[in-house]
DRENTOR-515936 format. One record per atom (N, C-alpha, C, CB): x, y, z negated. Coordinates in steps of 0.1 Angstrom, whole numbers, plus 5000, padded with zeros to 4 digits. Each point is the difference from the previous one (the first is absolute). Glycine has a CB too. Layout:
BEGIN
XYZ;...
//
This chain:
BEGIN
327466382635;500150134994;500249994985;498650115018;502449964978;499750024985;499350064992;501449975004;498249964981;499450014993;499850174999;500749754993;498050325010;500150134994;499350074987;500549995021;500150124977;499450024986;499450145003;501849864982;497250225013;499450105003;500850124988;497649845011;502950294992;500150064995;499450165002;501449804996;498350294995;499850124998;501550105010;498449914972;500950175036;500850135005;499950094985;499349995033;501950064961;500050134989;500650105009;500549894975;500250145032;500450145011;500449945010;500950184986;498749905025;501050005014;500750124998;498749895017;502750154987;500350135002;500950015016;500050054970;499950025035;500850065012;501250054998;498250055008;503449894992;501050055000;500850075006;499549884991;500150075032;500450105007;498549925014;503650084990;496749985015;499149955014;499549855000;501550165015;497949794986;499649845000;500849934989;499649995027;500750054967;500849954987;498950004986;502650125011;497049804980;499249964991;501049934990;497949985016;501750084971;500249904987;498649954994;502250144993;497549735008;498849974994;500249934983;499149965027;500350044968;501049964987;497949924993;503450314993;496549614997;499349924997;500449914988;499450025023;499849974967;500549934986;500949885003;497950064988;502749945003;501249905003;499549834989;502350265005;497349704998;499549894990;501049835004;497150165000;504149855002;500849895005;501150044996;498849935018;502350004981;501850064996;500649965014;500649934969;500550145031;500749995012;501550064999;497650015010;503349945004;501350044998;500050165006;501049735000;499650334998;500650075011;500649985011;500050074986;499450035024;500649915018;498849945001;502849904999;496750024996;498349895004;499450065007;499449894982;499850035026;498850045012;498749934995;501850005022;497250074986;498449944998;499650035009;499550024981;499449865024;499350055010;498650064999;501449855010;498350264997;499050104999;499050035011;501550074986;497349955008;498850025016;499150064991;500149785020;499250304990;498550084992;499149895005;500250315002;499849615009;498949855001;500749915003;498050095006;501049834985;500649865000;500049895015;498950044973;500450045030;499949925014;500650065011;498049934994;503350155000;501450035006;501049994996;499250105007;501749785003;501449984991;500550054989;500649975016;499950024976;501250124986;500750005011;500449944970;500350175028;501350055004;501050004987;498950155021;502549844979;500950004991;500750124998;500249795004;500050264980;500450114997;500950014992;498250055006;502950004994;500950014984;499150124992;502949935010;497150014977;499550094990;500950084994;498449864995;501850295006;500350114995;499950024986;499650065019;499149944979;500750024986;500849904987;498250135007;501549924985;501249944990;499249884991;501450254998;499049635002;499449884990;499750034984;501549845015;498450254984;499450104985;499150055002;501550054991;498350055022;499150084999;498749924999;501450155011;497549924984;498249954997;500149955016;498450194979;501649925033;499549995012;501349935008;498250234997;500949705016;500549975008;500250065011;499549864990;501550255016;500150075011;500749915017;500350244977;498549805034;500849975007;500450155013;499049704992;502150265013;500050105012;499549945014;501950114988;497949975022;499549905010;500350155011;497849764986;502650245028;499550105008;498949925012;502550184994;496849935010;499649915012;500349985010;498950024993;500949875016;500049965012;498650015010;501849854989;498750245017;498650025008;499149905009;501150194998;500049725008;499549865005;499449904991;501650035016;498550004969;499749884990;498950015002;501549984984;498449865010;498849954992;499350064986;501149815012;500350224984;499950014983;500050164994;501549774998;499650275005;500250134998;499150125002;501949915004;497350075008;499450125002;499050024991;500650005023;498549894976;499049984988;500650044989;498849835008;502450134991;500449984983;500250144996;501449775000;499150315005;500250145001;498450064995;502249995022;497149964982;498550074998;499349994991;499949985016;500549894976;499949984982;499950124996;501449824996;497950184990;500050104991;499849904985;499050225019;501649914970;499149904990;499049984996;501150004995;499349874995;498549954997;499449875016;499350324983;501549705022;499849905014;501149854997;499550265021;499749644984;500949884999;501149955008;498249954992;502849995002;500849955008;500149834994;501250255006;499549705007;500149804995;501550025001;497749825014;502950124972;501849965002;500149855000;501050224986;500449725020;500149914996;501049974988;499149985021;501749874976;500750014988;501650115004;498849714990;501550305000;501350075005;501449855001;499050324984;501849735025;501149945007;501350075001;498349905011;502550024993;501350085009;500849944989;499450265013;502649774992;501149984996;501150125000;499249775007;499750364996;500950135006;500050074983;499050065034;501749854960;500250044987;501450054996;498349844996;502250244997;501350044994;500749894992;499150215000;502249775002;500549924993;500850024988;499849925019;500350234979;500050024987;501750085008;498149764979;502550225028;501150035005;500550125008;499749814998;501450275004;500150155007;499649935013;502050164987;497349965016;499450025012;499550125008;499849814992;500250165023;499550125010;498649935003;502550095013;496750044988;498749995000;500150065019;498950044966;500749885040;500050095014;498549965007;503049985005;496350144999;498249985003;499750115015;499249964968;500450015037;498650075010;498749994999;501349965013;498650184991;498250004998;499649964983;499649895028;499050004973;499549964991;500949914991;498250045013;502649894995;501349884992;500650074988;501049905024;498450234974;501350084983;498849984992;501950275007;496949654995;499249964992;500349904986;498850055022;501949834982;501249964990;500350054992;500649955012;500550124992;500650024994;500050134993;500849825011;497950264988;499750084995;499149924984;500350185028;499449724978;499649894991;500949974983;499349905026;501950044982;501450014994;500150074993;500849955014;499450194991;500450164992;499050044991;501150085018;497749894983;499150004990;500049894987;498750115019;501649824980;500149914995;501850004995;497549905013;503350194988;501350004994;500949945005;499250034985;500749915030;501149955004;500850095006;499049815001;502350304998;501150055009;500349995012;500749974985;499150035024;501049975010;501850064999;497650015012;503049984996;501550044996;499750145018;502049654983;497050305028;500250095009;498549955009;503150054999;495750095003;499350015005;499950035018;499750044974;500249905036;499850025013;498650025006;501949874998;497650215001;499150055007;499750025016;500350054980;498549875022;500050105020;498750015006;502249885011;497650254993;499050025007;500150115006;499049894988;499550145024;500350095010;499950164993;499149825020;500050224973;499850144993;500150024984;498650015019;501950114979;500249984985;498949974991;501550155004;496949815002;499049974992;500049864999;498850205006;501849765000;500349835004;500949954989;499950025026;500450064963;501049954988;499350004989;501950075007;497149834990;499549974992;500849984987;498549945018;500450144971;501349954989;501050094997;499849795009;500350295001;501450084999;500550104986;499350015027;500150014972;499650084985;501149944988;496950025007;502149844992;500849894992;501549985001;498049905003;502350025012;501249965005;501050104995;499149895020;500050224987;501550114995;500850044989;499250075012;500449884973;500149954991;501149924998;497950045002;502649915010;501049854998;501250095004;498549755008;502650184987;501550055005;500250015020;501249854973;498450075029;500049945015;499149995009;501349904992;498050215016;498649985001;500350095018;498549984967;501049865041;500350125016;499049975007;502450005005;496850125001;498950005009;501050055015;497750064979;501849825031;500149985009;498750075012;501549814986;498650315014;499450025010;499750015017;500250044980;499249885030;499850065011;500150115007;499349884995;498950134999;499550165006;500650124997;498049925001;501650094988;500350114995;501650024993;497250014998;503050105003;501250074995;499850084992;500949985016;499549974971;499950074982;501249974996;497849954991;502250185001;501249974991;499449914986;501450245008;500049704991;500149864992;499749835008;499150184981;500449855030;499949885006;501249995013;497250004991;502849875010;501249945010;499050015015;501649794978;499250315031;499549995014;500049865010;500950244995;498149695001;500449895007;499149884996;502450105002;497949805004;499449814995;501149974993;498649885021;500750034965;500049964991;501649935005;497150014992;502549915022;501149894999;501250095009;498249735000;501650415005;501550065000;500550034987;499550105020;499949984974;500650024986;500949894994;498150134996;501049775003;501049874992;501149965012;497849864983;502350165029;501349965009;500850124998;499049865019;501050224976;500850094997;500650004989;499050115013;500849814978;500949994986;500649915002;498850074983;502849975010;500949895000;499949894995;500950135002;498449864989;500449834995;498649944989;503350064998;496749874998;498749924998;500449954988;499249945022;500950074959;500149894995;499349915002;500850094989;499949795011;499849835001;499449954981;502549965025;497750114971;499749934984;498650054995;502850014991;496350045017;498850075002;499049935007;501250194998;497749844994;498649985012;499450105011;499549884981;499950075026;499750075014;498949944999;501950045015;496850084987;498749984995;499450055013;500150044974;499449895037;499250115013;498949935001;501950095016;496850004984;498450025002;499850115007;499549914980;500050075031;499350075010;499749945016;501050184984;499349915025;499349925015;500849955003;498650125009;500849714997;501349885002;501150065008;498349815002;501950265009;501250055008;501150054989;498450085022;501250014972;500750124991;500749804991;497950384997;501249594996;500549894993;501049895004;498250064994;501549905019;500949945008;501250035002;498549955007;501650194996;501250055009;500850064986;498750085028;501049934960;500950034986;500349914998;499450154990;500049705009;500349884998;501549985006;497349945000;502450065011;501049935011;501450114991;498049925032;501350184973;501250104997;501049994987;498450155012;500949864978;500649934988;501249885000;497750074992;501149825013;500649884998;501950025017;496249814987;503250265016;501550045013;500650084990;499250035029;500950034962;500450094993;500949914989;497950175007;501749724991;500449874992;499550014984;502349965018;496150124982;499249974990;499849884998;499150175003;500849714989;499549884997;498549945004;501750074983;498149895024;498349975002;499350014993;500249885010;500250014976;499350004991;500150094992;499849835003;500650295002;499450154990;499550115007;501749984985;497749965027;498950075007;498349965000;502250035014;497150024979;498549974995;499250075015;500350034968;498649945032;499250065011;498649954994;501850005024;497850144987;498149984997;500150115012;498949954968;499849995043;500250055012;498050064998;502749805017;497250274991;499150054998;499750055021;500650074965;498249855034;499450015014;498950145005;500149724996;
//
């Protein structure tokens, strides 16, 4: 196991149903995109998280929803502050290269690169997906950007695209190739844009991933 370090809970807040931002002093530097692993006891695996907030801010925010079969989550949800948590060192390569790019996420995966956007990086076009309009975390922000599309399932709102994430992107004609392709979220959704891209005759090596279990 890795090395852990004990830190201070400063807020939990509730953003939609089983959904949590826990946020905790930030006493380490880090990239944007980076992950840490996190547990309320030590004598339970970390689980891995991309950190949300921005490599300036004092605090370290993470997002997390829960899984009701976990190990981790259901406790973690029950935190309050002033209660401890163990992190490990921070990691990852799901970093920006400084280059135009599509930010495309599910679920928790717009954790990233909401990272990114706090910290001043652009995107050139935002892809969003989830099943209900409370499921667009962030939304507020994104909308903000020239190019910003929520992909919805369930529900039917105006402003959002009736549908999964990966119809929407089969329905546009064409793909620049001189661009990055950024996807974080649940391995399927990741896989199946992957493939799709690279059939699309995206370049491999301008497709980034961070899969989230």
């Amino acid at each position: 196991m890795s090395i852990l370090n004990k830190v201070t809970v400063l807020s939990k807040k509730t953003i939609a149903e089983n959904v949590y931002l826990l946020s905790f002093k930030r006493n380490f530097d880090f990239e944007a995109g980076q992950i840490i692993g996190l547990t309320n006891d030590p004598d339970i695996e970390p689980r891995l998280y991309s950190i949300c907030s921005s490599p300036k801010d004092e605090n370290v925010t993470i997002l997390f929803n829960v899984k009701t079969d976990g190990t981790l989550t259901p406790p973690l949800a029950k935190v309050n502050p002033g209660d401890d948590l163990w992190i490990t060192e921070v990691q990852g390569k799901f970093i920006s290269n400084g280059k135009p790019a599509w930010w495309i996420a599910t679920g928790t995966g717009i954790a990233p690169f909401y990272s990114m956007y706090k910290s001043g990086i652009v995107p050139r076009k935002v892809v969003q997906g989830g099943r209900r309009v409370e499921d667009f975390y962030f939304a507020d922000e994104f909308s903000q950007l020239n190019d910003y599309v929520r992909c919805a399932t369930v529900d039917i709102a105006e402003g959002h695209y009736p549908g999964r994430l990966t119809k929407y992107l089969k329905e546009l004609e064409s793909f620049p190739k001189d661009i990055y392709y950024y996807l974080c979220g649940a391995s399927e959704m990741v896989v199946d844009v992957r493939n799709f891209l690279i059939n699309k005759g995206v370049p491999f090596d301008h497709i980034v991933t961070e899969i989230y279990f």
